[in-house]
N, C-alpha and C positions, 0 to 999 in steps of 0.2 A: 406344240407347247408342252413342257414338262407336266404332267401332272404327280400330286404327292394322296396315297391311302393308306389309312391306317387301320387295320384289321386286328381287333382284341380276340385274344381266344386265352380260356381260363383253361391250365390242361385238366384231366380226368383226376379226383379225388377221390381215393381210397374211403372206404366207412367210415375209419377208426381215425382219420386224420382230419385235422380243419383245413378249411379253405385259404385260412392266415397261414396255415405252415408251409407252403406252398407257391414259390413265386409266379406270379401273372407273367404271361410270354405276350409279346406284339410284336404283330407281323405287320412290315411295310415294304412300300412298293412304290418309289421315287422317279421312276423312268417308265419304261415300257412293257410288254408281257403282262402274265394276268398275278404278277406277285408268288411269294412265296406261299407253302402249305403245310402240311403235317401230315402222317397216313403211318397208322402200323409204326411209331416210335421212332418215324425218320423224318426229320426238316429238308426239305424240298426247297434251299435257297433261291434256284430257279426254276423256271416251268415247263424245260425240256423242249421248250418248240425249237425251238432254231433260232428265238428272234430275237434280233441283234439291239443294242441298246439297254437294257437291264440293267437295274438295280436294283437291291433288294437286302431286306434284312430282316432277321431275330433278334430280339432283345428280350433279356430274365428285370425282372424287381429284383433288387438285393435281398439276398437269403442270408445274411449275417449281417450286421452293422457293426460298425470299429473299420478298421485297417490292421492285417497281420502280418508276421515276421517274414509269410510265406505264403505261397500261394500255388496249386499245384491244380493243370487242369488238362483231361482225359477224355477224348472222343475218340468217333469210328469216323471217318468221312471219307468222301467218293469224290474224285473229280476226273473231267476227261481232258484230253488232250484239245487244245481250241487257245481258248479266251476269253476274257479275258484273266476273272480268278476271283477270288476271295479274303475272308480275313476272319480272325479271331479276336476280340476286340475286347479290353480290360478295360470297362466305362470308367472312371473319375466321379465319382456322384458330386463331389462340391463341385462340377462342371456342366455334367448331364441328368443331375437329381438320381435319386435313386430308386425312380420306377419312371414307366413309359417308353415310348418306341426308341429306336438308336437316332441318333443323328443325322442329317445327311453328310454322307461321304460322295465327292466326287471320282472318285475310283476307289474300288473297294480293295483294288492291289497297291495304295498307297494312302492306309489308315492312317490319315497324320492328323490327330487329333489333342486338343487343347489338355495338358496335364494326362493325358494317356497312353499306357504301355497296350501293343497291337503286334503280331504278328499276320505277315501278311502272305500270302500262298497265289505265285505270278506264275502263268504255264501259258505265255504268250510275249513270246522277245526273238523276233521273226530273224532267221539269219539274215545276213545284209553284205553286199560288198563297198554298200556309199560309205566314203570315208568318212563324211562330214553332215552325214543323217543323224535321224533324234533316236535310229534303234542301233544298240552295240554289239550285237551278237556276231561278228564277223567271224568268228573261230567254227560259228557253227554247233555249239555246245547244248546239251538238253535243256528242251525249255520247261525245267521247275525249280524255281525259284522260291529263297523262302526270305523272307525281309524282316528287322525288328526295328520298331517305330516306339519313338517317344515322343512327348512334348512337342507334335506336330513336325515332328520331322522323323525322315528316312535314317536309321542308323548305322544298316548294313544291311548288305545284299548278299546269298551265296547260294548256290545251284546246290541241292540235295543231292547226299552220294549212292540213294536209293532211288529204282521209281517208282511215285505215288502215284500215277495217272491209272486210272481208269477203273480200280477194284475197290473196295471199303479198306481202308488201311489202317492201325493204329497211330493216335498223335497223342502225344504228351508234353504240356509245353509247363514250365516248373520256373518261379520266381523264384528266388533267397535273399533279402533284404541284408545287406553288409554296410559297413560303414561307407556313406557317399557314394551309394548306387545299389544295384541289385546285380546279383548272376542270374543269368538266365541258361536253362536248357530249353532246346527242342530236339524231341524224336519222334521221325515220321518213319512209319515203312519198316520198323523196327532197327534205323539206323540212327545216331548221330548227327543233328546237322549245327548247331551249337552247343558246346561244352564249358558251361561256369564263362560266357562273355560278359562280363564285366559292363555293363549298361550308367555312364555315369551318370551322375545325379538323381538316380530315380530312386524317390523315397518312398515307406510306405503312405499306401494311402487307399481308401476305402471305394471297394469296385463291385460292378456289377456285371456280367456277362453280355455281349453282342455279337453275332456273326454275320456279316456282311457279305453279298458276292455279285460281279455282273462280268456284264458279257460286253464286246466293243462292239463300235459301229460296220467290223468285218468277219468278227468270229463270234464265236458261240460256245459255251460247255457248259456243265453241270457241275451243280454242290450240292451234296446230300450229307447230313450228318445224324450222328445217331450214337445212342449211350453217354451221354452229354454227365460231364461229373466236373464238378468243383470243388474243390477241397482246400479251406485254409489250415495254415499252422496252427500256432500263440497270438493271443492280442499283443501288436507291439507296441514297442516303449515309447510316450514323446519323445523327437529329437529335437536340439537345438539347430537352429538355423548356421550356418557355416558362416564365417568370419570372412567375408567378403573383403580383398583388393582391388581397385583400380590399377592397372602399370600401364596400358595405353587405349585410349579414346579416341580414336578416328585420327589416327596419325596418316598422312600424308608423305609416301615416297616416292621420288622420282630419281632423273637422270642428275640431278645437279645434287641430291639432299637421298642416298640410297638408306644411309642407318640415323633412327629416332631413338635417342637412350633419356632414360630416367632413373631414382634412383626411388627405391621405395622399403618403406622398416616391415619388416614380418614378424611372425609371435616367435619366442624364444624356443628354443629346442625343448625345453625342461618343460613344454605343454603337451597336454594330451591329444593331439593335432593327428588323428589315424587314415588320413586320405586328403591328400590336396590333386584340385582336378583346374587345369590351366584351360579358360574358355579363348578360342584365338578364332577372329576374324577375318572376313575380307568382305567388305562393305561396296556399294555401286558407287563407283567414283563420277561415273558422270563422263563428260566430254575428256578427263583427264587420265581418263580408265586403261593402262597401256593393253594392248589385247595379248599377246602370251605368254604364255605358262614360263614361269620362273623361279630358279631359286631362290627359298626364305629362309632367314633363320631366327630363332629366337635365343639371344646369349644371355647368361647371367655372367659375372665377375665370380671366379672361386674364392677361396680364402689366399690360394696364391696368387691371387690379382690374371689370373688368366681367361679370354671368353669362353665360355662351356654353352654348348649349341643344345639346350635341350628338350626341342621341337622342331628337329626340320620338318620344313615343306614346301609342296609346289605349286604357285599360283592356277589356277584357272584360267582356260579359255574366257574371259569375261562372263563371268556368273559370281554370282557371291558366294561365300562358303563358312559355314562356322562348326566347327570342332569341338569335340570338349576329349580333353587330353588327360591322363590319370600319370602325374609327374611324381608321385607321391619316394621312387625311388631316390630324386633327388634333395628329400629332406634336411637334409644336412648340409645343405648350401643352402637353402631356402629358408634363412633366420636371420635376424638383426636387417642391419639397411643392408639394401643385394642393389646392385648394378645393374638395370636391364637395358639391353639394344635389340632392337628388331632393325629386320634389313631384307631387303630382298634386293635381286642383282638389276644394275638401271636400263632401263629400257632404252631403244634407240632413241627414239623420239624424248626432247628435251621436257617438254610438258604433259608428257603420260607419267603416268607410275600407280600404286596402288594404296589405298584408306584401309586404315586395318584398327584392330583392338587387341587389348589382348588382358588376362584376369587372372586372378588366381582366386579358386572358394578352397579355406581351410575347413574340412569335416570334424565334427567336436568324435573322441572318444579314445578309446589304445588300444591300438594296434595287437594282433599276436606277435607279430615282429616286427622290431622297427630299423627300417635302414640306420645304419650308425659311420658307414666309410666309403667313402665313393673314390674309386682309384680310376683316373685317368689312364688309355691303355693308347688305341691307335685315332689319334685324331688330324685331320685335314684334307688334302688333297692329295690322292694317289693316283700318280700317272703310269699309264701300262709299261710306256716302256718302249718293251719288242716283246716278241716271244719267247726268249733268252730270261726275258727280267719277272714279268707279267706281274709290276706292284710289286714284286720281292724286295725291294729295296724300301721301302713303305716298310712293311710290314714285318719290322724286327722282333725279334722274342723279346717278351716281355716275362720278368721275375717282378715277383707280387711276396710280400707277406701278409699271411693268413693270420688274421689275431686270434687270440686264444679264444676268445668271448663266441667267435663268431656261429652262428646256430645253422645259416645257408648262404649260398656265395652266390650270385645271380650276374649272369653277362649281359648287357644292354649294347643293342648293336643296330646303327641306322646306316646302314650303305647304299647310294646311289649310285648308278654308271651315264655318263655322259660323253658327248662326242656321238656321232650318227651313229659309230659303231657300238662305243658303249652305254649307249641307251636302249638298243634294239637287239644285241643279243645275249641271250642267256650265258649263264660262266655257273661252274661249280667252285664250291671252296669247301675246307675243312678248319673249325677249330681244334687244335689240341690241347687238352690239360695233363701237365706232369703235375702229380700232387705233390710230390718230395723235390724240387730241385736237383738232378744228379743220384735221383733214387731207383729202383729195378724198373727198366724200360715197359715191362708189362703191366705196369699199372698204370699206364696211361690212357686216356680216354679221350676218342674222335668224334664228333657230331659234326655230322655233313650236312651241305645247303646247296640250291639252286636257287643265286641268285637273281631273278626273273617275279615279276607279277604279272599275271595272267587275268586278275579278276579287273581290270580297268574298266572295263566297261560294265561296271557293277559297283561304280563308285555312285554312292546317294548324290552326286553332286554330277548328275547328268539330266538332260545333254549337254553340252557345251558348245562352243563354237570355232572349235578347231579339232585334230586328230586323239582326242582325249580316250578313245577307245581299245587303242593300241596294248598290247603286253609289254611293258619295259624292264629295265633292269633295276628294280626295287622301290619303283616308286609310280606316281600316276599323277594327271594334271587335273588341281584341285583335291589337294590328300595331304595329308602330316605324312609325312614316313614314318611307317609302320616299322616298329623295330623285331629281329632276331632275337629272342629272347632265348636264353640255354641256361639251365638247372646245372652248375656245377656242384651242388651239395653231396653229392653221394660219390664225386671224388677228391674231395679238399681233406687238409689235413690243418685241422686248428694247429695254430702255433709253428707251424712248419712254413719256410719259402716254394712257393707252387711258381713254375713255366707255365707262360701259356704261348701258342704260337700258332699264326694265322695261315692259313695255306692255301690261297688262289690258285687253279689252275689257268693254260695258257686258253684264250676265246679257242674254241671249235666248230671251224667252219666244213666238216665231214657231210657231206650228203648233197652240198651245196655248189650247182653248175661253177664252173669254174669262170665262167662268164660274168657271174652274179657276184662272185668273193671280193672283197673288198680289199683295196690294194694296199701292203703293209704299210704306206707312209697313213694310209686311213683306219688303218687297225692300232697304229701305235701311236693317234692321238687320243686313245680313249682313256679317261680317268674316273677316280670314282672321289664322292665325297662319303669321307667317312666319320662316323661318333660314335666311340665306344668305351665303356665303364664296367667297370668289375664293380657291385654292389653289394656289401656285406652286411648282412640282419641279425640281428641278438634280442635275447628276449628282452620287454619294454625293461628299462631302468628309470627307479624315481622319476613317471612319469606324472605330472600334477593336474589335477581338472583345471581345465581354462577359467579362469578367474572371468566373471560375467562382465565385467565394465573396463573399456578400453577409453584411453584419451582421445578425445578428438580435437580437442584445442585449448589452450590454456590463456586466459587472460594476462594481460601483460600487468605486471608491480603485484599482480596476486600473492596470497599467502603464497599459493600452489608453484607459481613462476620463483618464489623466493627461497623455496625448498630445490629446487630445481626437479619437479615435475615437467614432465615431456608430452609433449604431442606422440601418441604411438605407444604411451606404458602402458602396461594390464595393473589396474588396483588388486593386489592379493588380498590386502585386509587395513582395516585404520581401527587405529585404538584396539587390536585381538583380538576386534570380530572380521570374517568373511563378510562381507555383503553381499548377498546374491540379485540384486535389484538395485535402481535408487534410491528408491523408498527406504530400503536396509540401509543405505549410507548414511542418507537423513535423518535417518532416526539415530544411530549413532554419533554424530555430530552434536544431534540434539543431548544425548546421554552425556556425552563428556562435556558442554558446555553445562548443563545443571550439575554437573560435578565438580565445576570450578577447574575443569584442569588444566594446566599452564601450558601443559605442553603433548603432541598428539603422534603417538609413530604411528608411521604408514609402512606397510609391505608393498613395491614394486615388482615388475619385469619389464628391463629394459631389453630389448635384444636379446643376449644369450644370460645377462645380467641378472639376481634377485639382489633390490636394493632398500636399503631402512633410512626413510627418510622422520624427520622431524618437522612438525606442523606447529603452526599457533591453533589454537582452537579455532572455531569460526567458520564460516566462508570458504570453498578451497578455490575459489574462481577457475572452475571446469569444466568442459563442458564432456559429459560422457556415452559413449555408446555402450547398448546395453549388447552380449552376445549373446 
């Protein structure tokens, strides 16, 4: 039988210091072992015996109240090589109050806790050669693992390019609150293991310290930490909540019905919209559930009526999966009514297929740069060929003009390989940038890629239940494709025509028995799906605060209907004033109705649109959301 203790210990107070300056530590012990300790300025997570089953934690009182811009926190810790691991834990007080013991967590290497940021420290993911087990390490890779957890879920997983096992090591793990989520560093060992990841959604919000660690029902290790420092920024600023879409709600695909399109209005360019983050689904379908992994895509309709895929991804093994996507480069297609199709490819089976959703939350504020032009470069199916071609024929030079305005040029690039051959083996490529069209050869700039993902089995959306573990060629079962991203700013030339041109080399099967190569009629049905955009940024222009009241429906013969008010406009102002509220509206309403006044202009946005409408006094029969 589980048992749960809760052991208070008030640490040592200084003379000159009170007991209130000082946060109260609680020590718990949820499993087995005699609990965590303290001795000589070190927490003693576990109790060193060997024995198997622990759990165990620290928890601080909150030593600041508010939530900050920043959040930056610094210890020494020990762990060995074993099992199971630990965690760092950034409590949520409007969740876990803010004083008293941690939580219980059912594995302390998988802090997935309600409104809270957690890094987690895993140093047990056993190698394997079952294909179709729950552990992925088949490559055989170091087991230390470092994880960042939000809002109750795994975010990412990646193996430390330092080792921390066994000595007291330096950790430092650093929030920055940004517009519609946070960057995150960590540095263990005095290396590197996240730089500015991008964490979306997480906003500030008011935290108190937890460290967590156990051990499994076969291994064993130690967590010991020591020098414990937290450090916040500035109080930060309220935010507004994000301007929430629905585009699809448990849509239904299968073999007879693969693409669901709808069409949906968004806020107009001319708003101060600084991060839109797309939430996309896959939901338990139930008996209808097709079981593998398949291509998805998410399209919108550009301005030249053509699909723009700007989320690929790969179904799951049958597990659910949900994403949150930071699409924020494609703003400039992402205003007025936008087209959207989701689709994944049909299953064999005529009544399988897959339930999906998909969202878009707009982040109120502006941007340092804002996308302004999205140039379509190499999009669709590219097939190898032969080794003669290898996608050469795909992948024509592309001439791009650079506008004058433009402040950084940003490449977005989603490539998959498929076909047994090209999903399973690695290929190099090269992009090149001419910044001048026909200008001196030596200014041109190469940025090289191996195409290949290696971290599959380190996708938060494991285990699964087929071969999900594998290294492919850019992609993973149950994942968005991860895109290429390339900084061409430091070779562009505003106002000037730049080349750009793609350079696959042919597959390289060198090393590889001559028994095992794959015979060319099987090497040259390999293709790849490609999405790629040249994205150009400029400092914000006339960018205007989101007007707080959005339409959500307008009664039919209304004043509102008879003006032609829409479902989907943002109210800028009625009668000269802003409104920042309803209450503001009302009470202006009220003001020009005791003013006798005949007639009422309103400020709109419609789409990309600012429009001046004319009102009767009165009534506008509306019904409004407030943002």
């Amino acid at each position: 039988m589980n048992r749960l203790i809760i052991l208070l210990l008030c640490v040592l107070i200084p003379a000159a210091v009170s007991a209130q300056d000082l946060p109260k530590v609680y020590f718990s012990a949820f499993e087995a072992g005699d609990g965590p300790t303290q001795a000589d300025g070190v927490y003693h997570l576990l109790d060193g015996s060997g024995t198997f089953g622990q759990s165990n934690a620290v928890a601080f009182d909150l030593e600041q109240a508010g939530a900050f811009d920043q959040l930056t926190f610094n210890c020494k810790f020990r762990i060995l090589a074993g099992g199971d691991g630990g965690a760092f834990v950034f409590l949520n007080t409007a969740e876990y109050g803010s004083r008293g013991p941690a939580p219980f967590v059912k594995s302390w290497v998988e802090p997935n806790l309600a409104k809270t940021f957690a890094v987690g420290i895993d140093v047990h993911d056993p190698p394997t050669d079952d294909p179709f087990g729950p552990w992925g390490n088949y490559q055989g890779l170091p087991e230390r693992e470092v994880s960042l957890h939000w809002d109750g879920r795994e975010i990412v997983k990646r193996v430390a390019p330092a080792e921390f096992r066994g000595e007291f090591v330096e950790c430092e793990i650093s929030v920055k609150y940004v517009i519609g989520g946070a960057e995150i560093n960590v540095r263990l060992a005095g290396e590197t293991v996240y730089d500015n990841y991008f964490l979306a959604g997480m906003t500030p919000y008011e935290t108190r310290l937890a460290i967590g660690a156990g051990t499994r029902d076969d291994m064993t290790t130690e967590f010991d930490v020591r020098d414990i420092l937290l450090t916040p920024g500035s109080p930060a600023h309220p935010q507004r909540l994000p301007t929430h879409f629905e585009i699809f709600n448990h849509v239904l695909t299968n073999h007879s019905k693969t693409i669901t399109e709808t069409d949906v209005t968004l806020p107009p360019l001319g708003l101060a919209y600084g991060r839109v983050i797309l939430t996309l689904e896959i939901h338990d379908a139930g008996a209808d559930w097709d079981a593998w992994d398949r291509v998805g895509h998410l399209y919108l309709t550009d301005p030249d009526g053509i699909k723009r895929d700007i989320a690929p991804f790969v179904t799951s093994f049958r597990t659910p999966c949900h994403w949150l996507v930071d699409v924020t480069q494609f703003r400039p297609w992402l205003a007025g009514t936008v087209k959207f199709e989701i689709e994944v490819a049909a299953a064999a089976d005529e009544s399988h297929g897959y339930m999906m959703s998909a969202a878009l939350d707009f982040y109120h504020g502006t941007p340092e740069l804002e996308p302004f032009r999205i140039i379509p470069l190499w999009n669709g199916v590219a097939n190898y060929g032969s080794a003669d071609n290898h996608f050469s024929d795909f992948f024509v030079p592309q001439t791009v003009s650079i506008d004058p305005s433009t402040q950084e040029a940003r490449l977005f690039m989603t490539t998959t390989g498929h076909s047994q051959v090209g999903e399973f083996t690695p290929s190099r490529r090269t992009l090149i940038l001419v910044p001048v069209k026909g200008g001196d050869p030596a200014t041109e700039r190469r940025f090289e890629n191996l195409l290949w993902k290696t971290d599959c089995y380190l996708n938060p959306n494991r285990p699964q239940f087929g071969t999900w573990k594998y290294a492919r060629a850019g992609w993973a079962p149950g994942d968005v494709v991860r895109p290429w991203w390339i900084d061409l700013t430091p070779g562009i030339s505003p106002g000037k025509i730049a080349e750009l041109r793609y350079e696959p080399e042919p597959y390289d099967f060198t090393g590889i028995a001559a028994e095992q190569r794959p015979t060319h009629d099987q090497v040259n049905q390999a293709f790849l799906n490609v999405h790629s955009y040249l994205i150009l940024y400029r400092m914000p222009t006339d960018l205007l605060p989101v007007p707080p009241l959005r339409v959500l429906s307008v009664e039919e013969g209304s004043n509102a209907e008879q003006a032609d008010i829409r479902e989907g406009d943002y109210l800028e102002s009625y009668n000269g004033k802003r409104p920042d509220s309803i209450n503001d509206l009302l009470a202006a309403i009220r003001d020009a109705k005791a003013a006798d006044q005949k007639s009422i202009k309103v400020v709109i946005y419609r789409g990309t649109e600012r429009l001046e409408k004319e009102l009767n006094p009165g009534r506008m029969g509306i019904l409004f959301e407030e943002q």
